[in-house]
C-alpha positions as CSV (number, residue, x, y, z in Angstrom):
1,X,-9.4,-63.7,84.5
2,X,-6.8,-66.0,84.2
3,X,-3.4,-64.6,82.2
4,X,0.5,-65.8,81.3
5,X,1.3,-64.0,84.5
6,X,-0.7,-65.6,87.1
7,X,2.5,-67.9,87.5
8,X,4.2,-64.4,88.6
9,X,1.2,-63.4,90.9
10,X,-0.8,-66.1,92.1
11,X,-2.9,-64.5,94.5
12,X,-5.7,-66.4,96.0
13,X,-9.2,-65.0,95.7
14,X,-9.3,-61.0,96.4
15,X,-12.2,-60.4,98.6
16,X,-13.3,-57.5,100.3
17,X,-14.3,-57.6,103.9
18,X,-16.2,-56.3,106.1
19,X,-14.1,-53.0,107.1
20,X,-13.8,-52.4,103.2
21,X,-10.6,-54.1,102.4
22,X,-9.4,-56.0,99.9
23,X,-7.9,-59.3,101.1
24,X,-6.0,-62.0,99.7
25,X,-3.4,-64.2,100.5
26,X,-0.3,-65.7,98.6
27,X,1.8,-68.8,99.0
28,X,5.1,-69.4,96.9
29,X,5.8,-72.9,96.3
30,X,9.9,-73.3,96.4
31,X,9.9,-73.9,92.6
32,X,8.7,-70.6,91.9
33,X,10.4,-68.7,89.4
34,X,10.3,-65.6,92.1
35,X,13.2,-67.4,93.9
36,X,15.2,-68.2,91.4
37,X,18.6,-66.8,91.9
38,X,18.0,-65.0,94.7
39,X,19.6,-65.9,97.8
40,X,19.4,-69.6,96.8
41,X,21.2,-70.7,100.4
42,X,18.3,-69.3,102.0
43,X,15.4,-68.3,99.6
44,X,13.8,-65.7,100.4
45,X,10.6,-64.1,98.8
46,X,12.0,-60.5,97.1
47,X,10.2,-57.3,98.5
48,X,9.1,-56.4,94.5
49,X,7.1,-59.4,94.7
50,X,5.4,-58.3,97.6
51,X,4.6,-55.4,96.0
52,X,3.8,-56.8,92.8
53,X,1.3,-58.7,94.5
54,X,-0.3,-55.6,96.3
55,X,-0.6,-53.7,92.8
56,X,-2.0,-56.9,91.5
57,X,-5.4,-56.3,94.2
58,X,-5.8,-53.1,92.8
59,X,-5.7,-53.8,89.6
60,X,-8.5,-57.2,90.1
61,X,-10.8,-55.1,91.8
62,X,-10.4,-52.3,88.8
63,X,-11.3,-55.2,86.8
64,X,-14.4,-56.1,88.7
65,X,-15.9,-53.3,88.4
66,X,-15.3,-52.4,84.4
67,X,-12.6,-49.8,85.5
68,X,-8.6,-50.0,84.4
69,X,-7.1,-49.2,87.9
70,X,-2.9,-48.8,87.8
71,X,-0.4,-48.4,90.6
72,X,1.5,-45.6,89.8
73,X,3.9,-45.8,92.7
74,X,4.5,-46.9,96.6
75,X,5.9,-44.7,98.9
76,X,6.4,-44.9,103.1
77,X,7.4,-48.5,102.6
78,X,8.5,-50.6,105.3
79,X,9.7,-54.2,105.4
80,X,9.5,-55.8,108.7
81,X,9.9,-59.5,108.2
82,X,11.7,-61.8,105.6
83,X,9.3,-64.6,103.9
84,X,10.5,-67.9,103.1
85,X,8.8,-70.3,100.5
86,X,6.0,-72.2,101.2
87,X,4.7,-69.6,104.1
88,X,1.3,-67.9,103.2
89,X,1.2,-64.3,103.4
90,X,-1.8,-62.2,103.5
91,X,-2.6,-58.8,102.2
92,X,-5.2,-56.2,102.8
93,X,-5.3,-53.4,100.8
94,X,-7.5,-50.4,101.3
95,X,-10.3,-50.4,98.4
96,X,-10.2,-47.9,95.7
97,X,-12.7,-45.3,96.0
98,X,-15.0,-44.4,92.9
99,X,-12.8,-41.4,93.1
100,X,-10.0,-41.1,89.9
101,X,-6.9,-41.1,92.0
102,X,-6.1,-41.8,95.6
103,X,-3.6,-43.1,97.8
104,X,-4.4,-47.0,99.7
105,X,-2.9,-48.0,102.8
106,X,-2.0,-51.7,102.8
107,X,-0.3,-54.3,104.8
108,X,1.4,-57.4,104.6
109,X,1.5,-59.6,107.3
110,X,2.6,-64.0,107.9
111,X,1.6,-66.0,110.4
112,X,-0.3,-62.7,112.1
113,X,3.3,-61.0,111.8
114,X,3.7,-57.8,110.0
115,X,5.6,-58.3,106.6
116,X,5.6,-55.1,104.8
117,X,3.0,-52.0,104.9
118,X,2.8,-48.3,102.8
119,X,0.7,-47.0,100.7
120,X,0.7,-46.8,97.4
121,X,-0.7,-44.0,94.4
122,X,-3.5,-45.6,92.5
123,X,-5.3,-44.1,89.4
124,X,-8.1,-44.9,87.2
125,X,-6.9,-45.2,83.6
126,X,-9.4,-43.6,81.2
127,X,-9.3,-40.7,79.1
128,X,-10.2,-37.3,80.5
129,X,-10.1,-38.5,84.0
130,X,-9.9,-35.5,86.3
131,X,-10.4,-35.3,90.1
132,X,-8.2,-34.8,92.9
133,X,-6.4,-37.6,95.4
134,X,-8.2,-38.0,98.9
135,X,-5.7,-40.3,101.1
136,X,-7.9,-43.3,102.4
137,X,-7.6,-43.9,105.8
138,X,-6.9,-47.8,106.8
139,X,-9.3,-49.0,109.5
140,X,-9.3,-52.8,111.3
């Protein structure tokens, strides 16, 4: 599934693990374009990215399974820790249900320190789609 943006999210493999999450980790090498003019005394990676990279999870494991999954928004976000270049950060993510719409915990963590953690509004795209939202619990 390769794409022209996988230079803007280049998440490792997304796998799902035991407990039902989807994990993955990311590490920004210095030259990435993420860092470019911002902060360039002491580069840090920007919290969009981080989200970017969270939405991205989603919409992989939409993929996998023949569905178009969005991110339609993040809410009860909290940054806890600044990442630098060249440290790996790793994200689990709550899976989507087979449900239309719900809302994913997930969490960011770095070196076994919490980064960032929320949760954000996911939806399956397809015509038609009704249901209603069930908030998915995160569990580990």
């Amino acid at each position: 599934m390769p794409s022209a943006y996988d230079k803007w999210l280049p998440l490792g493999e997304v796998q799902v693990s035991a407990s039902g999450l989807l994990e993955s980790t990311v590490r920004l090498e210095r030259s990435s374009d993420w860092f470019s003019g911002h902060f360039e005394e002491c580069a840090v990676v920007p919290g969009v990215a981080i989200l970017a990279f969270v939405a991205e999870m989603v919409r992989r494991q939409g993929h996998g399974q023949g569905r178009t999954l969005e991110v339609s928004g993040f809410f009860k976000v909290r940054f806890r820790r600044a990442v630098f270049p060249e440290e790996r950060i790793h994200i689990s993510v709550v899976a989507m249900p087979s449900l239309p719409e719900a809302e994913l915990q997930f969490h960011v963590t770095c070196d076994g320190n919490s980064v960032a953690q929320g949760t954000l509004k996911a939806k399956e795209n397809r015509p038609g789609a009704l249901g209603t939202k069930e908030k998915v619990p995160m569990t580990h």
